[in-house]
KEVEXDO-804699 format. One record per residue (C-alpha): x, y, z; residue in three letters. Coordinates in steps of 0.001 Angstrom, whole numbers, always signed. Layout:
(vexti (X,Y,Z),'ALA')
...
end
This chain:
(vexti (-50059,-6556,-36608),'UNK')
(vexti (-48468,-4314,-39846),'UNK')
(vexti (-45180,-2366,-40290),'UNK')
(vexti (-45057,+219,-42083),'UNK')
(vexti (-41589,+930,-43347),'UNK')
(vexti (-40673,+3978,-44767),'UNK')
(vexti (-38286,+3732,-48238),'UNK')
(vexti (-35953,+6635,-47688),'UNK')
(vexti (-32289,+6060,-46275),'UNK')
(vexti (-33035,+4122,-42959),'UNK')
(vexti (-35611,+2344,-45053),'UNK')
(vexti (-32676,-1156,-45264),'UNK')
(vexti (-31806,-617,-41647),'UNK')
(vexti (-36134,-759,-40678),'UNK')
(vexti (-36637,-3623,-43049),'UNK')
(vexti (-33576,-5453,-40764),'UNK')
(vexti (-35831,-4590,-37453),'UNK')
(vexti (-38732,-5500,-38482),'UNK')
(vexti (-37338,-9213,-39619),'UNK')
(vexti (-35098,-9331,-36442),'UNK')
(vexti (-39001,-8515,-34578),'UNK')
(vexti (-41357,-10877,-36901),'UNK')
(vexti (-38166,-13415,-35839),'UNK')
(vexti (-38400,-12647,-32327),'UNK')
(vexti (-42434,-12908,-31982),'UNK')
(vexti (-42454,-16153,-34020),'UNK')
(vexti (-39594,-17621,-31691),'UNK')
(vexti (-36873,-18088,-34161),'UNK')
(vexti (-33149,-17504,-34109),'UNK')
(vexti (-33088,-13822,-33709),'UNK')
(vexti (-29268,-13202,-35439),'UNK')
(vexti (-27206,-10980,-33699),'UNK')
(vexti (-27432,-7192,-34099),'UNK')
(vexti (-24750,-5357,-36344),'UNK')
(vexti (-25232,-2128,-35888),'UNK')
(vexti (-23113,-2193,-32688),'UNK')
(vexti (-19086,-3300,-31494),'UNK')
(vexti (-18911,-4468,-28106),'UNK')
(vexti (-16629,-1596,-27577),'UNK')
(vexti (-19757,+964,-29060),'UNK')
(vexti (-22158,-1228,-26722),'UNK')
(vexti (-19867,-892,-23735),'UNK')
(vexti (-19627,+2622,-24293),'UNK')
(vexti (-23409,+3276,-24401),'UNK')
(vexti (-24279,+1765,-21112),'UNK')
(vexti (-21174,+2929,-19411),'UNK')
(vexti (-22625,+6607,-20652),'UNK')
(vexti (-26196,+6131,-19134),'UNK')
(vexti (-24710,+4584,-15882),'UNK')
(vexti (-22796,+8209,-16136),'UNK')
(vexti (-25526,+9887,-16513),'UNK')
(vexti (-27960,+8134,-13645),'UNK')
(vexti (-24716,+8792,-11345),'UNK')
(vexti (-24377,+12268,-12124),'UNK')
(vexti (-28569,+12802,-11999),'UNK')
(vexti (-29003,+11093,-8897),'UNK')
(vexti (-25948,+13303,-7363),'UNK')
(vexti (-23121,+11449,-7605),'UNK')
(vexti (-19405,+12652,-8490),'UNK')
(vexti (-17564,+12527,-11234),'UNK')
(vexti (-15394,+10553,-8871),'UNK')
(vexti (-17534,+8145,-7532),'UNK')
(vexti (-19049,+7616,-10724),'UNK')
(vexti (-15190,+6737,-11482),'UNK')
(vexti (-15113,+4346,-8616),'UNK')
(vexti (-18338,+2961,-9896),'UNK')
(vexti (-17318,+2258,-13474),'UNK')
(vexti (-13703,+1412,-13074),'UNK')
(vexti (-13035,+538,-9770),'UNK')
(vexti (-12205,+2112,-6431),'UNK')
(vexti (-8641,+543,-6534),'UNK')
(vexti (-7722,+2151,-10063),'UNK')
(vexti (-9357,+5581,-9660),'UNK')
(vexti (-7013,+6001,-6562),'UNK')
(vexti (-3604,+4905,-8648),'UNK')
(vexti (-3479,+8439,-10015),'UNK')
(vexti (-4065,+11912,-8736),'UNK')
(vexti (-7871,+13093,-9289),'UNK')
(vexti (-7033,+16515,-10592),'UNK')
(vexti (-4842,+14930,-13523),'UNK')
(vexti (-6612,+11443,-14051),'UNK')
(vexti (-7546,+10444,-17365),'UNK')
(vexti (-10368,+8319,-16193),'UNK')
(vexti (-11818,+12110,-14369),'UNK')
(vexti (-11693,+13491,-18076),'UNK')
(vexti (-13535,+10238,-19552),'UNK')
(vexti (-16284,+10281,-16978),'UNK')
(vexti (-16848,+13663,-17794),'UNK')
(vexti (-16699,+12516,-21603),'UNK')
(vexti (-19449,+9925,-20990),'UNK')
(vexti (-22067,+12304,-19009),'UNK')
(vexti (-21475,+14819,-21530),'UNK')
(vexti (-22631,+11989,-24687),'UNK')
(vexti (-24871,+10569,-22750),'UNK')
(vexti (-27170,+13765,-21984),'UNK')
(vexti (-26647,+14172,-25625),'UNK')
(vexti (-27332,+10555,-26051),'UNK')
(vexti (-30625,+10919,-24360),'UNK')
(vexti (-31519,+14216,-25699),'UNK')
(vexti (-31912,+11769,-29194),'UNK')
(vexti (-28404,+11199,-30513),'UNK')
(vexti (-29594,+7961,-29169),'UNK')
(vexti (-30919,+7555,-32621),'UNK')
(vexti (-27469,+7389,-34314),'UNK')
(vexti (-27203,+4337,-32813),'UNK')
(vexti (-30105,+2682,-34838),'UNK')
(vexti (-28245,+3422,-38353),'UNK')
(vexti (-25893,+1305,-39896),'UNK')
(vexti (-23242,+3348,-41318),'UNK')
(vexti (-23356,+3298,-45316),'UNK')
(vexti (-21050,+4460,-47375),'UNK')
(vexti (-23399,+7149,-49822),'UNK')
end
């Protein structure tokens, strides 16, 4: 097996997958990835659970109760909620997400 590893910006960030993989196959300490926050992580799988709700035909609202929690979607009115706008927010990125801004997330951010 090879890697081939382009040396243009992303070159640093392949170079760091391709050790975290040679790592992994030779069952080492894999050390833990950078690129995301737990927040940033949280986000991301909160926006494809979005998105599977909404594709499979689910409401904004039950993909609310789904996420957050039956109990604190129905503290506040629907209409006004701010959890209705961020469920919205999240099937919004993550249809972008999917449509490859899912590659954004496999760049560490450098200053240039």
């Amino acid at each position: 097996m090879a890697a081939l590893v382009p040396l243009n910006a992303d070159g640093l960030d392949r170079v760091e997958a391709v050790s975290r993989l040679v790592k992994a196959l030779h069952g080492r300490a894999v050390p833990q990835d950078t690129r995301l926050t737990d927040q940033q992580l949280r986000r991301a799988r909160h926006m494809l659970q979005a998105v599977d709700g909404r594709t499979n035909g689910a409401s904004y609202r039950e993909i609310a109760e789904a996420l957050f929690g039956v109990r604190r979607v129905a503290d506040q009115p629907w209409k006004t909620s701010a959890l209705r706008d961020t469920v919205r927010d999240l099937v919004r990125d993550g249809l972008a997400m999917i449509q490859g801004g899912y590659r954004q997330l496999l760049r560490h951010r450098r200053r240039p």
